[in-house]
C-alpha positions in Angstrom: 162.4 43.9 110.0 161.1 42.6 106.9 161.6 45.8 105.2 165.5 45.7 106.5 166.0 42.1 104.8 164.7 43.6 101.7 167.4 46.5 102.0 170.0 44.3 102.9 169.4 42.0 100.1 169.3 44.9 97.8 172.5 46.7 99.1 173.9 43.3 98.7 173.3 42.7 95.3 174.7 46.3 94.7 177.6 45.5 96.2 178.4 42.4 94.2 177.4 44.1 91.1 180.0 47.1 92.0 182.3 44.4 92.7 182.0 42.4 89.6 182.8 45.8 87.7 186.0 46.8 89.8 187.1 43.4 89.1 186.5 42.5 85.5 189.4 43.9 83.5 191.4 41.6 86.1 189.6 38.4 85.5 191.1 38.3 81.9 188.5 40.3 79.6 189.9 41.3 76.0 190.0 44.9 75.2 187.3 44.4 73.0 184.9 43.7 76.2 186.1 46.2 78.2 185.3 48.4 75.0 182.0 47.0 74.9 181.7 47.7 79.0 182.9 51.3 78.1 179.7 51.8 75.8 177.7 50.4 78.3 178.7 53.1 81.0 177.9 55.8 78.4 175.2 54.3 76.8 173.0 53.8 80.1 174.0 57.7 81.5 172.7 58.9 78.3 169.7 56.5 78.8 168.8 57.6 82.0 169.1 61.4 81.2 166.9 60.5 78.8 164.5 58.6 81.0 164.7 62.1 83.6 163.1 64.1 80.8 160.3 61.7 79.1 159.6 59.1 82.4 160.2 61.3 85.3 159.4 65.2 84.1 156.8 63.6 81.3 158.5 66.0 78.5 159.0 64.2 75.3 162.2 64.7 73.8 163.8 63.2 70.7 166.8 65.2 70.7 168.6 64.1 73.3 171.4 62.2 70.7 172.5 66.0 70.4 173.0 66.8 73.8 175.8 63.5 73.1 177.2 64.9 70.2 177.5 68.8 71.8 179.2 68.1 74.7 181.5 65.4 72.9 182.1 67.3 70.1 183.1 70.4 72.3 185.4 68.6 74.8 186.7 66.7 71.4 187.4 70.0 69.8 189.3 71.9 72.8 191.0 69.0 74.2 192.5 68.4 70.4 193.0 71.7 69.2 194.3 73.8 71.9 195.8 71.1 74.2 193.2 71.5 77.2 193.1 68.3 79.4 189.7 66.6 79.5 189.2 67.2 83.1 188.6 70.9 81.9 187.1 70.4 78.7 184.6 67.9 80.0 182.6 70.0 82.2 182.8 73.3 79.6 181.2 70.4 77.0 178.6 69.7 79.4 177.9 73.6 79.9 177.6 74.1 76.0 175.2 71.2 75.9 173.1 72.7 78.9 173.5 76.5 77.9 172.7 75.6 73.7 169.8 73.0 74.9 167.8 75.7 77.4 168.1 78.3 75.0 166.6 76.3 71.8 164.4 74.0 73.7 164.0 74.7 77.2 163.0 78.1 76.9 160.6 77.6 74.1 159.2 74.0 76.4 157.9 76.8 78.3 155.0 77.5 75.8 155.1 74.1 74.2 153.8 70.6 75.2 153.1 67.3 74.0 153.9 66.8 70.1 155.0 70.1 69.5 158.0 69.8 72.3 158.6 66.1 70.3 158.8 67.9 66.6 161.2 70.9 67.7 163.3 68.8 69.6 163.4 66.2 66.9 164.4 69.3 64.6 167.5 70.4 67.1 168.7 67.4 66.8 168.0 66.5 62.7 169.7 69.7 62.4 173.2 69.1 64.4 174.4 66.5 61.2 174.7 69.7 58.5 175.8 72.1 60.7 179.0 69.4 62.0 179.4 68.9 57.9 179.2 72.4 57.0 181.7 73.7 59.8 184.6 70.9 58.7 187.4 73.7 59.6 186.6 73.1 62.8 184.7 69.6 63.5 186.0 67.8 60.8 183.3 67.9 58.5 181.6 64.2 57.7 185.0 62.2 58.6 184.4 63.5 62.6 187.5 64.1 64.8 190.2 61.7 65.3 193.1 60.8 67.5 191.4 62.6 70.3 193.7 63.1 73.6 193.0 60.5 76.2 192.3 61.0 79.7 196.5 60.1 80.5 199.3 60.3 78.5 199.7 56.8 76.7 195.8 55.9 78.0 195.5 52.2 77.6 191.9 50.4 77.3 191.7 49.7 80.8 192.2 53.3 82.1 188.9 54.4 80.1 187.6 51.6 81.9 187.6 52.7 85.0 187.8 56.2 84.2 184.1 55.9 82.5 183.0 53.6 85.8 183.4 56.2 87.8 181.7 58.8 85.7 178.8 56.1 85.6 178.4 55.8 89.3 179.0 59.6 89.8 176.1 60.7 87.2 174.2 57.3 88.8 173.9 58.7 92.3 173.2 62.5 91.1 170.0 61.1 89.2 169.2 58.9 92.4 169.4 61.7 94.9 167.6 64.1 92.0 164.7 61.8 91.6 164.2 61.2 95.3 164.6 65.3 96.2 161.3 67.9 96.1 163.2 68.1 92.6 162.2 64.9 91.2 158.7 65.1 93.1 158.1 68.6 91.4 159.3 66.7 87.9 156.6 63.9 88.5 153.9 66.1 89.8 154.2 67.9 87.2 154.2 64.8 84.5 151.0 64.0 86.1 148.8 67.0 86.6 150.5 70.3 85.6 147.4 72.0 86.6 147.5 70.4 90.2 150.9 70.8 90.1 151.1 74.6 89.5 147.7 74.8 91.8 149.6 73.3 94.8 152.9 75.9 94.2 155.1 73.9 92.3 156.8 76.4 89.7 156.5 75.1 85.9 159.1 77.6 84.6 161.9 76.9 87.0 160.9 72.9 87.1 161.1 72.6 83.0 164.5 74.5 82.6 165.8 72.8 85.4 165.3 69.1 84.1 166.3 70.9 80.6 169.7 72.4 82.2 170.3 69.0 84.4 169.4 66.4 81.6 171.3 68.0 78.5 174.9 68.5 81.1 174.6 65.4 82.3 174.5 63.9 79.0 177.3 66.5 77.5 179.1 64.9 79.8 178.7 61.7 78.3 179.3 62.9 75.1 182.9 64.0 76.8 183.8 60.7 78.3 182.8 58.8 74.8 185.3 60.9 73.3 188.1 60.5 75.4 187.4 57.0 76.2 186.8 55.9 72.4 189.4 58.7 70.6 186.9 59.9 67.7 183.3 61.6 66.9 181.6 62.2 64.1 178.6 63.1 62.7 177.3 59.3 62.5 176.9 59.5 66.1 173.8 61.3 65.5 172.5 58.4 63.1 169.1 57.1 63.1 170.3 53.9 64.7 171.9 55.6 68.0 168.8 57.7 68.1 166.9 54.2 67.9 168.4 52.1 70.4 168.5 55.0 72.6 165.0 55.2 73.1 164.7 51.3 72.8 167.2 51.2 76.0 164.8 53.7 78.3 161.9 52.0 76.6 162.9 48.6 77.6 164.1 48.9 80.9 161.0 50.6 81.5 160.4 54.2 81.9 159.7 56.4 84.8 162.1 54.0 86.5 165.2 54.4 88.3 166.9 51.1 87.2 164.5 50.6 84.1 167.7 52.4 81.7 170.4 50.8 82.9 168.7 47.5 82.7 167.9 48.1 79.1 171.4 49.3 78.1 173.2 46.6 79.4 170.6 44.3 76.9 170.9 46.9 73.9 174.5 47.1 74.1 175.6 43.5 74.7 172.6 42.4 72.6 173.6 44.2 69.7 176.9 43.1 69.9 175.7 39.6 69.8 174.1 39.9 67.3 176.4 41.3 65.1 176.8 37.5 64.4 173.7 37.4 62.6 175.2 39.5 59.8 171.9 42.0 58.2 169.7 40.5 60.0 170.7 42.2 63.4 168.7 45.0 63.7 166.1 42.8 62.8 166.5 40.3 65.5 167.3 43.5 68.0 164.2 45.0 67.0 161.9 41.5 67.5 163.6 40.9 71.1 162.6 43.9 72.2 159.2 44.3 70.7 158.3 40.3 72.7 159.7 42.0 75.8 157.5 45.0 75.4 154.3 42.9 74.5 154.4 41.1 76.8 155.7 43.2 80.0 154.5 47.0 78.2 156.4 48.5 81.5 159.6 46.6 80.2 162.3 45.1 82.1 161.5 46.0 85.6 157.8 44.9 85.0 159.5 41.2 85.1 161.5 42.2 88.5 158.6 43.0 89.9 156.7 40.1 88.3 159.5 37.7 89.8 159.4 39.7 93.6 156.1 39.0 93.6 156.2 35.3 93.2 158.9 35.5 95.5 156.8 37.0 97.8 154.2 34.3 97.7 156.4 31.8 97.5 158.8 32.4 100.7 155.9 35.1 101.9 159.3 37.1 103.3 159.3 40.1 101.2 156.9 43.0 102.0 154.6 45.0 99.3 156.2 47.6 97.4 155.0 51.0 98.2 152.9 53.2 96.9 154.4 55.0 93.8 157.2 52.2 92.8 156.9 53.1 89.7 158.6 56.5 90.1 161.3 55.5 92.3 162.6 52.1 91.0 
């Protein structure tokens, strides 16, 4: 019974939050915050892809910026140039970013680990920049791609709104079902003892391109939506600062956590907007927030949740323990 309380309470809190973000362009928000919610929905999908690969499968990536920048580049390019709606040109960006990402890092993940799978993916994705400068025939060299189509004819700011929602919650429940399948057991087991791991059956080949293929999609499909919900790209998107707070969000949040990225992207994203306030001195002030939170709760924001369940728990002694293995599912 106590567990059900728990659940309800949980399912509730969902619920309001859900309907908080079906409501807010109604309860008189500026364009400029539903821009800023816009980011958000991106911001945490690319977050959490993120988090699949370094906190659930244990692989550490640094590229993952360019699976972003493929997927919105591509949908940019055949949406603009040959007239393709972005229902079509979406999910053939998130196949380029899945195919292009296997090929150059899943495949050679295979016979790489650790530091090694760091540095090549850090190269991918050092490497995109030149390439999008170099090919400006078709991407629009260093000025990027403008006046990209919308998802409607005559799209105004709150249609990207709820547009991107949805994408959020779809790409949401995928990782939640993925992490709580044999999939995302293989991806931990794995993370934890690859010799066990393999020992016990699981397959390290298929597991590794899997979370390659899944990850890099996913997040091509982010790439699309910020495209079509924002109307430009360009190679500044693959900055050092986006590559920063990206792993600042997943970091934050706390990683190997379900709700650990979306947690940290709604501070990063809101945050630095704030900020902006304090003229040079915001990444500075970003960067000292987040280093107190990580000294003193190193498993980030969900180390506090649980910090504050627990005191709940002795303090109304209504709440059960967490299971075993929170940390993998939260």
């Amino acid at each position: 019974m106590q567990a059900t309380k728990v659940l309800s309470w949980k399912s509730a809190l969902m619920g309001l939050a859900l309907l908080f973000l079906l409501a807010y362009p109604w309860l008189g928000a500026s364009s400029y915050l539903k821009h800023l919610f816009i980011l958000f929905f991106i911001w945490s999908v690319v977050a959490a892809n993120w988090n699949l690969l370094m906190g659930y499968a244990g692989i550490t990536s640094l590229g993952n910026i360019g699976f972003l920048a493929i997927g919105g580049y591509t949908s940019g390019i055949l949406a603009k140039s040959f007239g393709l709606s972005p229902w079509v040109t979406i999910p053939i960006g998130g196949l380029a970013a899945s195919l292009l990402v296997t090929l150059f890092l899943g495949l050679p993940a295979l016979r790489l680990s650790g530091i090694y799978i760091a540095l090549l993916s850090l190269i991918f994705a050092d490497s995109l920049p030149s390439l999008l400068t170099q090919t400006r025939g078709i991407t629009g060299g260093a000025m990027g791609l403008h006046e990209i189509p919308g998802f409607l004819p005559g799209m105004e700011k709150v249609h990207a709104y709820y547009i991107s929602l949805a994408f959020f919650l779809a790409i949401q429940y995928i990782l939640y079902r993925t992490v709580r399948s044999s999939t995302g057991l293989a991806f931990v087991a794995l993370r934890d003892s690859e010799h066990l791991a393999t020992t016990l059956g699981v397959n390290r080949f298929k597991e590794r391109l899997k979370v390659f293929a899944l990850s890099s999609f996913l997040t091509g499909v982010a790439g699309g939506v910020y495209v079509h919900s924002l109307g430009d790209i360009s190679p500044t998107t693959l900055g050092i600062e986006p590559f920063l707070l990206g792993i600042a969000m997943m970091e934050l949040g706390g990683i190997g956590t379900f709700a650990g990225p979306i947690l940290g992207s709604a501070v990063i994203v809101f945050g630095n907007e704030f900020l902006r306030l304090a003229g040079t001195l915001r990444l500075a002030l970003l960067g000292a927030l987040i280093c107190g939170i990580i000294l003193f709760f190193p498993g980030g924001i969900m180390q506090l949740v649980e910090r504050v369940e627990k005191w709940l728990r002795r303090r109304f002694n209504k709440l059960p323990p967490p299971s075993p293995g929170s940390r993998s599912h939260s």
